[in-house]
GUTOR-964156 format. One record per residue (C-alpha): y, x, z. Coordinates in steps of 0.2 Angstrom, whole numbers, always signed. Each point is the difference from the previous one (the first is absolute). Layout:
REC     Y     X     Z
REC     Y     X     Z
...
REM end
This chain:
REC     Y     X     Z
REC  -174  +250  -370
REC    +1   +19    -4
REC    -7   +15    -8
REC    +0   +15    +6
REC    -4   +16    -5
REC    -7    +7   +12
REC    -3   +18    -2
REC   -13    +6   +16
REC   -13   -11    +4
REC    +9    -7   +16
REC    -6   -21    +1
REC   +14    -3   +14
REC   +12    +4   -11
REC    -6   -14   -12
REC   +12   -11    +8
REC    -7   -19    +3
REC   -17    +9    -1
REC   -14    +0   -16
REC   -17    -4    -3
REC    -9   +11    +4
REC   -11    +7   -14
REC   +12    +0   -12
REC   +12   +10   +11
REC   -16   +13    +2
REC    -7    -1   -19
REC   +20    -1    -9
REC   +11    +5   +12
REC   +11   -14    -2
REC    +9   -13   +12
REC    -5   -17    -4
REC    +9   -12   +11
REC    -3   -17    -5
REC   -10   -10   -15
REC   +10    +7   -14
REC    -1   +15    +5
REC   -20    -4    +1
REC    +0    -8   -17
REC    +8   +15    -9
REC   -14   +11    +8
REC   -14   -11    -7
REC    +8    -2   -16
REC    +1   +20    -1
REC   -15    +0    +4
REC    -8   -14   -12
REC   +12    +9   -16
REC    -9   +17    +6
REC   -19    -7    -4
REC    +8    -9   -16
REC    +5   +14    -8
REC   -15   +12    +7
REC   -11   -14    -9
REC    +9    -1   -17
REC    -6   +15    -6
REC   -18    -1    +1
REC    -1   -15   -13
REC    +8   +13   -12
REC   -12   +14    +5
REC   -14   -12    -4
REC    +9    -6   -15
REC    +2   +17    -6
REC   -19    +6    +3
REC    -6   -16    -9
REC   +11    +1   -16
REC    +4   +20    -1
REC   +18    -5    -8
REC   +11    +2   +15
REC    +9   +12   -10
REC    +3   -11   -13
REC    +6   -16    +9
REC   +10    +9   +14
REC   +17    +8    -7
REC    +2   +18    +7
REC   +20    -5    +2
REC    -7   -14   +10
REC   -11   +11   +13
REC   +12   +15    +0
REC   +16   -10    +5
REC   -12   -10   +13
REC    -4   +17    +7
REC   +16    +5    -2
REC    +7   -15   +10
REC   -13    +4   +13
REC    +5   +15    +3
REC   +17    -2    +2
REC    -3   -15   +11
REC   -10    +9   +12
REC   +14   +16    +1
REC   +12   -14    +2
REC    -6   -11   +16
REC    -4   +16    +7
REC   +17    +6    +1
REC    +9   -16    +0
REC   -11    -6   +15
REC    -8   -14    -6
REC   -11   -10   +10
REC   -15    +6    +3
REC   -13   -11   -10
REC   +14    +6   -16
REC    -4   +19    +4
REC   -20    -5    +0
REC    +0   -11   -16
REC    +7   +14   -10
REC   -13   +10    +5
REC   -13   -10    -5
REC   +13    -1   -17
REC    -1   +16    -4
REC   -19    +3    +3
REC    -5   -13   -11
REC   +10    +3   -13
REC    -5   +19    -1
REC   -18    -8    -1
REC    +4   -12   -14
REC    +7   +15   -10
REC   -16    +9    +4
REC    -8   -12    -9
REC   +11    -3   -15
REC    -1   +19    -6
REC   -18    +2    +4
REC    -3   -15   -11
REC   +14    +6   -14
REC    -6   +17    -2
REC   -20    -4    +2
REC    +3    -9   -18
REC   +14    +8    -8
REC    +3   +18    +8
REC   +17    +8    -2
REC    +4   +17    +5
REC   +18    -4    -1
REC    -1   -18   +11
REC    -4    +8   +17
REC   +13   +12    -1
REC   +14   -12    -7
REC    -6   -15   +13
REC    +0   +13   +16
REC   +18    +5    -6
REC    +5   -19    +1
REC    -9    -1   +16
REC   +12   +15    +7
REC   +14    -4    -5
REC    +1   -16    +8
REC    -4    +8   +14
REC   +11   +12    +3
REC   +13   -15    -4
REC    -6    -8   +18
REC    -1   +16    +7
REC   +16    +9    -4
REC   +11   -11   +12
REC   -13    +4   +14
REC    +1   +15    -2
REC   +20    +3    -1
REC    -2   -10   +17
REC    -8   +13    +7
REC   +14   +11    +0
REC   +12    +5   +12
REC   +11   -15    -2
REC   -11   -13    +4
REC    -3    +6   +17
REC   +13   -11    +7
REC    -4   -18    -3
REC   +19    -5    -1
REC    +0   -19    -4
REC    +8    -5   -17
REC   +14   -12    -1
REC    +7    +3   -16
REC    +2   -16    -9
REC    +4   -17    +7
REC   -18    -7    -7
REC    -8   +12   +12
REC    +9    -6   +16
REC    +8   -16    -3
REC    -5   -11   +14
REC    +2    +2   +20
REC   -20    +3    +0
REC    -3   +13   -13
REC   -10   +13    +3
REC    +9   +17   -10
REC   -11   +10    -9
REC    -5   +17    +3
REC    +0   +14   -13
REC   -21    -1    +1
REC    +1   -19    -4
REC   +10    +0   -14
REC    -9   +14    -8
REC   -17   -12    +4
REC   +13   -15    -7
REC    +1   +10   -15
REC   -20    +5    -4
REC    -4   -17    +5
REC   +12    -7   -12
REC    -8   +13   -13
REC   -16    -9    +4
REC    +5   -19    -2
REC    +5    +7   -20
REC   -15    +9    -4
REC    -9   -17    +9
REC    +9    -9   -13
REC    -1   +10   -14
REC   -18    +3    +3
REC    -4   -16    -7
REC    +9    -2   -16
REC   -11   +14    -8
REC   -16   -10    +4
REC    +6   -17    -5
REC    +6   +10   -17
REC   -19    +5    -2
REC    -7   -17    +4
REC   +11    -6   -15
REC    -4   +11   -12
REC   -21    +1    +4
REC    +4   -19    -1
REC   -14    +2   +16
REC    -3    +0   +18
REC   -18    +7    +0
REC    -2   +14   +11
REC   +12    -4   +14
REC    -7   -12   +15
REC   +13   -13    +0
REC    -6    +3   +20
REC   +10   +15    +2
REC   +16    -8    -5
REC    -1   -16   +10
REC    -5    +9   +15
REC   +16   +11    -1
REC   +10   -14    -3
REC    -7    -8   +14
REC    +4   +19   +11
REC   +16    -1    -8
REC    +2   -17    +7
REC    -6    +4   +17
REC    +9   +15    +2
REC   +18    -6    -4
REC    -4   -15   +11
REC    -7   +12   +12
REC   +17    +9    +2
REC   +11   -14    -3
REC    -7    -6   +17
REC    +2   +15   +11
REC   +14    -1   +14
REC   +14   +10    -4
REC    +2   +15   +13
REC   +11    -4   +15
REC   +19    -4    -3
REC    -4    +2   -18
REC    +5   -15   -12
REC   -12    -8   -12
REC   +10    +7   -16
REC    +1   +16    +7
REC   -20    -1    +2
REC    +0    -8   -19
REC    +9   +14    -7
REC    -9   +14    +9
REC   -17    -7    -7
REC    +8    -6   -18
REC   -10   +14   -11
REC   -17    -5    +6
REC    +5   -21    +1
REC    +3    +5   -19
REC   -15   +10    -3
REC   -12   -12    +6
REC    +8   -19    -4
REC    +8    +6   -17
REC   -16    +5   -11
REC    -5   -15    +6
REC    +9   -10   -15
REC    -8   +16   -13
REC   -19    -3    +9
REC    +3   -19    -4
REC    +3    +5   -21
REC   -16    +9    +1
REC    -8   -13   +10
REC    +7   -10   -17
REC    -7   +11   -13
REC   -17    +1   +10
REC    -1   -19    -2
REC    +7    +0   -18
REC   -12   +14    -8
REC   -14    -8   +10
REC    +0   -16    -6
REC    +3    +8   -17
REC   -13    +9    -1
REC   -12   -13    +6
REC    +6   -14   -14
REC    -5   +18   -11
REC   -17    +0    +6
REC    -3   -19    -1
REC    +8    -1   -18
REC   -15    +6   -11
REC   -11   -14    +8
REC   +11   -13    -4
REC    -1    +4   -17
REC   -13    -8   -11
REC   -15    +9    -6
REM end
């Protein structure tokens, strides 16, 4: 049962030999039926989280307020997440379905922002909002990109292996970490926070508008369904060869993180969509309960 990364597209050296299609389409190994299940659960997270957004696009077209139910904080630390999720399985070499979710991350979010400010500043334009906004936007991502880029430099030419502390390399099977990884350990880790923090801004705004309208509780249970998916989807995969299932655990921790621990914040709003909803029904009936 092994992973391997397998850097030219050469099937004999997949070992015990793949499937086929996915070894043509994902370039990965996959030996046996976990390996199997981790690719169709990939897979399945991938057309979970492409459809969440659309009930929010419809939502937003149908009641105009996006801006006022989403929190910015909310959409810029998801993008912010995003980003540094997809800088991170790039240079921590994550499996492959990883590298292709944040993708798709990263495009959707840049969409949903579109849509925020277009609705924002069609009802209340600012000429100090775009630029304040865009700076926000920048500076997170040069937060991401500043470790690539010192990367780039002569330094990390050599790919020495890291073995500094005894966490790192503390069983026979442990794969060391190279200077790359760590730095993809690193913006990953940046990612799972912002994935985090992203949340508490948007469950603050549900509170105080006492109110859910405007958000598709649909793109919320779909990414916690992803979410779901995905962690499962890595927590499957065969470690590479000779490498140990902590070693694997720790190399992957960030995005384990990132997508099983905002599960617990999307359950609160799960929560206060069920709370402000049932409110606001018992609202509406209230009046014809009265007498005349």
């Amino acid at each position: 049962m092994v992973w391997k990364k397998l850097g030219s597209h050469n099937f004999s050296s997949c070992p015990n030999g793949s499937i086929q299609w996915i070894w043509d389409v994902l370039g990965e190994c996959a030996q046996d039926g976990w390996d199997e299940a981790s690719v169709g659960l990939g897979l399945i997270s991938i057309l979970c989280f492409a459809a969440s957004t659309f009930p929010q696009f419809i939502k937003a077209y149908k009641t105009g307020n996006m801006d006022q139910a989403l929190s910015l904080w909310f959409l810029l630390g998801w993008i912010g997440g995003d980003s540094c999720n997809l800088i991170g399985s790039f240079l921590a070499d994550q499996l492959p379905l990883q590298t292709y979710t944040a993708v798709y991350y990263v495009s959707a979010d840049l969409v949903m922002l579109t849509l925020y400010f277009y609705y924002k500043f069609r009802k209340r334009p600012s000429p100090l909002s775009a630029p304040i906004n865009s700076m926000l936007l920048f500076l997170m991502g040069t937060a991401c990109a500043t470790p690539l880029l010192s990367a780039a430099g002569p330094v990390a030419a050599p790919r020495e292996a890291f073995r500094g502390r005894a966490l790192l390399s503390v069983e026979p099977g442990s794969k060391p970490f190279t200077r790359q990884e760590i730095i993809g350990f690193v913006i990953g880790s940046v990612s799972s926070v912002l994935y985090l923090l992203s949340r508490l801004p948007q469950i603050r705004t549900n509170f105080l508008r006492k109110s859910t309208q405007g958000i598709s509780y649909s793109l919320f249970a779909l990414v916690m369904l992803g979410n779901t998916l995905y962690g499962l989807s890595v927590l499957l995969k065969n470690p590479e060869e000779g490498q140990s299932e902590g070693s694997y655990l720790l190399h992957h921790l960030p995005w384990l993180v990132g997508s099983l621990g905002v599960l617990l914040l999307d359950t609160i709003i799960s929560i206060q969509f069920l709370v402000y909803r049932r409110s606001a029904a018992a609202s509406e009936l209230e009046p014809l309960l009265l007498p005349s």
